[in-house]
TORKEDREN-24482 format. One record per residue (C-alpha): residue in three letters; z, y, x. Coordinates in steps of 0.001 Angstrom, whole numbers, plus 524288, in hexadecimal, padded with zeros to 5 digits. Layout:
BEGIN
AlaZYX ...
***
This chain:
BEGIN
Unk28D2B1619587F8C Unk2811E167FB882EF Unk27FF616D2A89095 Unk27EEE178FE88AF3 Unk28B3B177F388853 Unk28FA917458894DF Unk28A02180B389A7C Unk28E91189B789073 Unk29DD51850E89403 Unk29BCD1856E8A20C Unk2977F193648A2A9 Unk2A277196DC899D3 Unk2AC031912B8A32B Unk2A6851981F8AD56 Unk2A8401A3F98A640 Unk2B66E1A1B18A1EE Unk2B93419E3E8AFC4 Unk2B1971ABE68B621 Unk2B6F81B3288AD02 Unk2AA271B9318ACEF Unk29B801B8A58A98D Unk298BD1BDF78B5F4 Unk2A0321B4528BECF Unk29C651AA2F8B662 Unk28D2F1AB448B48D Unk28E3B1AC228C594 Unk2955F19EF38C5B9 Unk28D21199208BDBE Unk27FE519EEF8C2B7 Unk27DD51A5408B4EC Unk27A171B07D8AEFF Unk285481B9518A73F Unk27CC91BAEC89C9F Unk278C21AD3289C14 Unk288DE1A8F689CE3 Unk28C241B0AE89390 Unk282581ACBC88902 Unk287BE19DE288D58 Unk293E11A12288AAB Unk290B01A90087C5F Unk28AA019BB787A22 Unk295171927387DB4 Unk29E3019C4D873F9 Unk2947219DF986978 Unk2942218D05868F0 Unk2A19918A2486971 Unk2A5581962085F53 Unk2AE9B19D55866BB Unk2AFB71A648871BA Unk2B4211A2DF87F14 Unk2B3ED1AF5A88807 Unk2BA3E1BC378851C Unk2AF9A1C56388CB4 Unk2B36C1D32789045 Unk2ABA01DDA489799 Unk2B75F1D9628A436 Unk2B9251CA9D8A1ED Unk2B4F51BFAC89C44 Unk2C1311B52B897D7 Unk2C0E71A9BD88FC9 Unk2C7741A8B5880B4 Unk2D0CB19F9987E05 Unk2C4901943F8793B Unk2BF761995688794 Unk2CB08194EF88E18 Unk2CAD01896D886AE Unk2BEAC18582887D9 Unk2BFD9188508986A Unk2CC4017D8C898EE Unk2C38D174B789116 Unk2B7FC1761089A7E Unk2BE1F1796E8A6E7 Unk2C08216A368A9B9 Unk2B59E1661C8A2D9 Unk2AB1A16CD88AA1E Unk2B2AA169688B6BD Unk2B1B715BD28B354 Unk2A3FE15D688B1A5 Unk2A2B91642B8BC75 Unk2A8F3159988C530 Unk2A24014F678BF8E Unk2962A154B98C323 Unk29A95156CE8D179 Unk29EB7147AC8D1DB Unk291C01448C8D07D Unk2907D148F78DEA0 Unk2972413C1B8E311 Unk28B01135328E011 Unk2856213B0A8EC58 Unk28569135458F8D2 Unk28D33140708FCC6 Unk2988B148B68F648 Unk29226156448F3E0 Unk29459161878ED13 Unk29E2616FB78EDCF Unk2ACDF16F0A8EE46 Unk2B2BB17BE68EA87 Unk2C10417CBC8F2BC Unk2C920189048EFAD Unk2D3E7189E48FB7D Unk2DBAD193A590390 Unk2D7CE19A0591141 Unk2E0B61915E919A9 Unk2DE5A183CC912DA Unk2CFE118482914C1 Unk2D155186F6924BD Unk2DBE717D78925CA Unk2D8DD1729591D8E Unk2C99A1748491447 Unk2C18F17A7191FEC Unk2C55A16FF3929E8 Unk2C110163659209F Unk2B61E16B1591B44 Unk2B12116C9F928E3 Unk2B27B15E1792B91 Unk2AD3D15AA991D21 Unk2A14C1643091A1F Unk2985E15DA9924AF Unk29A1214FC691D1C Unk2960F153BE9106B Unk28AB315DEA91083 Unk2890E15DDE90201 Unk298911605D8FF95 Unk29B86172008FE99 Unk2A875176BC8FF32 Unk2AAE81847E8F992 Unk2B94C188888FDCF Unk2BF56194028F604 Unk2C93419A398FF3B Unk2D3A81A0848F65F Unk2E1561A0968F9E3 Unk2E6721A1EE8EA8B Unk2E83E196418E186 Unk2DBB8193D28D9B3 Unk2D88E18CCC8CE8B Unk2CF27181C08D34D Unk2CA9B17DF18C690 Unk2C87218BC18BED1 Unk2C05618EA88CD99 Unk2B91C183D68CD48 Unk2BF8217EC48DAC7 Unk2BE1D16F958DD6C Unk2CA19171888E483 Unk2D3131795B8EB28 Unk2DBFB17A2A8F8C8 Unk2EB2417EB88F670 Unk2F7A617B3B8FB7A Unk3011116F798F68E Unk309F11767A8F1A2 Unk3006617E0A8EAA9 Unk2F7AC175448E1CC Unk2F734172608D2BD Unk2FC07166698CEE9 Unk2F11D1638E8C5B0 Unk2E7D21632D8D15C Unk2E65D157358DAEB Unk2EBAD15B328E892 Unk2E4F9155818F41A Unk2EBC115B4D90217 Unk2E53815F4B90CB1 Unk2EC131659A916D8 Unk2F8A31641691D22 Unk3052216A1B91B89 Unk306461782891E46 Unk3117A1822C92200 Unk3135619016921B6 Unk31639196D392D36 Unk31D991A43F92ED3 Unk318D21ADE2939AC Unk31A411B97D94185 Unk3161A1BF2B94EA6 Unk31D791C06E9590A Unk31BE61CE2E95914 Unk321D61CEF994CE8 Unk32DC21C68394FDB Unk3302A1CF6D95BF8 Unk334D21DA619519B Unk338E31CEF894678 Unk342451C3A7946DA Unk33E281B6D99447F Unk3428F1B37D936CD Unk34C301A88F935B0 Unk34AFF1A74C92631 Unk3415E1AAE491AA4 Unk34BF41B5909172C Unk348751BC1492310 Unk339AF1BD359205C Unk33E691C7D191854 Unk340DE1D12392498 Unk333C51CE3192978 Unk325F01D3979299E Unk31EC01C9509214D Unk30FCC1C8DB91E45 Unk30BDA1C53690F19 Unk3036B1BCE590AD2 Unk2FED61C2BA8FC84 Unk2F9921B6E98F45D Unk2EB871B6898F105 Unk2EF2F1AE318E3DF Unk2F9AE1B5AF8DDFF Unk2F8A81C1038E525 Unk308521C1C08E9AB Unk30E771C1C28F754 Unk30FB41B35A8FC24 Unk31E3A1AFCD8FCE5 Unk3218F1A7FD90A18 Unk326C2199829067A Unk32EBF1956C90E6A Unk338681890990D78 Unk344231834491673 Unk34A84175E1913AF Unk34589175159042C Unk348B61847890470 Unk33C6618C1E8FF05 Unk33B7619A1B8FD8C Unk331301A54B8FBFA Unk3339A1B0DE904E4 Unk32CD51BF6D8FF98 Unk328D91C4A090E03 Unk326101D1AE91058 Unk31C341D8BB91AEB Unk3123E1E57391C1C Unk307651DA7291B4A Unk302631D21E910D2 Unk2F3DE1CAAC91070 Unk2EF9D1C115908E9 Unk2E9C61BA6291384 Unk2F07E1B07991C72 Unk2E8711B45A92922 Unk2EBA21C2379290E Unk2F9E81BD6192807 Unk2FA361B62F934C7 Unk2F3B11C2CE93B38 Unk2FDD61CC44935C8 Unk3072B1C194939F9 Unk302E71C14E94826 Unk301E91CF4A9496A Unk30F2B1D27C947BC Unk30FC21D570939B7 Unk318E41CCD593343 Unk31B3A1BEF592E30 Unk310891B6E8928EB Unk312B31AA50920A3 Unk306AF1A256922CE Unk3037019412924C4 Unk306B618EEB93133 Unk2F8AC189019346D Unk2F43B197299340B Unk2FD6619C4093E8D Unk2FEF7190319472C Unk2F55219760953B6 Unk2FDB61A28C95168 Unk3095719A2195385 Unk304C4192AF95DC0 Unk300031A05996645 Unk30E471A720963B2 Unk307711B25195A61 Unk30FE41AFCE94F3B Unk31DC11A73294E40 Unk321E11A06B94497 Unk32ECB1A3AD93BE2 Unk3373F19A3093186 Unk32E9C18DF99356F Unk33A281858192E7F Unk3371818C6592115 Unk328831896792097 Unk325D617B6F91D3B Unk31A7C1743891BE3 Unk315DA1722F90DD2 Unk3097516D0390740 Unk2FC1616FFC90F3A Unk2EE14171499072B Unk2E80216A068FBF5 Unk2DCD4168A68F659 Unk2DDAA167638E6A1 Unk2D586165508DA32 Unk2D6421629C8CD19 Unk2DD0A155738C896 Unk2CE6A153A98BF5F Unk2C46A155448CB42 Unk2BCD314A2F8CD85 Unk2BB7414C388DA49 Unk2AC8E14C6A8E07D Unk2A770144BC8EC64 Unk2A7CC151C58F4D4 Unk2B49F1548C8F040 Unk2B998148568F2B3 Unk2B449149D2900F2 Unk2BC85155F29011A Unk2C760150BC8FD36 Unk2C8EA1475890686 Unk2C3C514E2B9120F Unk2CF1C158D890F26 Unk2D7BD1509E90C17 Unk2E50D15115915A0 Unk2E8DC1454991E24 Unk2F2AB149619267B 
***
């Protein structure tokens, strides 16, 4: 293979991955022009067409798609390869790209970043803070930060946090006008405050789970945000409910501004994790990552 060649596939993955010239030829540090005439090239060579283009979107043909599950891994290998060559240095080096939510970056990433950074000046750390479930290898992550009970089982699970519980909450003002609920049935006669999903986009249904009993309680409220702080302000202010994890609320707790309801049906269940794909062959600043995250408690 020439390295032509090489280049002509690359920038046709990053196109079939964009979904656009435009996006593309900016991740690459290309012109459109000059991507497109790669790509004509790459289809011209191989006899066949691999991107539908229309004046909206660009997608690839079925030999596109193809051809991306044939190079996806491929090119990644490559890719990681050439980062292991890093290891020869005296020092691990190079950019880890983390995608992870809000709360497990200020409970768990920030505070061993803080400690770790100062080590290894030639190791960066991007963090991509997004609360919905990406795809770490279509986005190019080196890894990513979910719960337990959340991971893919074709990925290599490394924890890194405790357990955690969820914690419901009110005000005292509101629980001068409400009783305190004795069961999950009676959340239903309550003010609750919603949590809309930023991943599928629906109202986040309240697990809760008693003695190997689990159910998923539909609450209802004038308020729903899809952010977790504004929650615990609504809560505290008298406006309803809020389901929310317990390290988030614990000052509030501990000052008598909100009270706790049905401790005995929130458990503890699987804290945060940092995972990867089973195939990574794992770089010296990742390894250094790895272990300073890792959880020993």
């Amino acid at each position: 293979m020439r390295r032509e060649d090489l280049v002509d596939l690359n920038a046709f993955l990053a196109v079939a991955e964009e979904k656009s010239f435009t996006r593309a030829a900016a991740r690459l540090g290309t012109s459109q022009s000059a991507l497109s005439y790669t790509v004509r090239r790459l289809e011209a060579q191989l006899g066949v067409r691999l991107l539908t283009r229309t004046t909206r979107s660009v997608a690839p043909t079925e030999a596109g798609e193809r051809l991306v599950e044939t190079l996806r891994p491929a090119l990644e290998s490559i890719e990681l390869q050439l980062s292991s060559l890093g290891e020869l240095r005296e020092k691990p080096a190079g950019t880890i790209r983390i995608t992870t939510s809000e709360h497990a970056t200020e409970t768990v990433l920030w505070p061993a970043l803080e400690k770790l950074l100062p080590k290894y000046p030639d190791i960066n750390v991007e963090l991509s803070i997004d609360s919905s479930l990406t795809d770490i290898v279509t986005e190019r992550f080196d890894a990513g930060v979910r719960l337990g009970e959340a991971l893919a089982k074709d990925m290599v699970a490394v924890r890194i946090g405790p357990e955690l519980r969820m914690a419901i909450v009110g005000s005292p003002a509101y629980f001068e006008n409400h009783p305190i609920p004795q069961t999950p049935h009676d959340l239903s006669n309550h003010k609750c405050i919603n949590l809309r999903m930023l991943s599928a986009g629906g109202l986040y249904a309240w697990e809760l789970e008693k003695d190997g009993r689990e159910i998923r309680v539909r609450v209802d409220g004038r308020l729903t945000f899809n952010n977790v702080n504004a929650i615990i302000r609504a809560a505290v202010a008298g406006f309803g409910l809020g389901f929310v994890m317990e390290d988030r609320v614990e000052a509030h707790l501990a000052d008598g501004s909100l009270i706790r309801v049905l401790d005995s049906w929130c458990p503890s269940f699987p804290g945060y994790h940092l995972y990867y794909p089973s195939r990574r062959q794992p770089s010296a600043a990742f390894s250094v990552l790895v272990d300073a995250l890792r959880y020993r408690g």
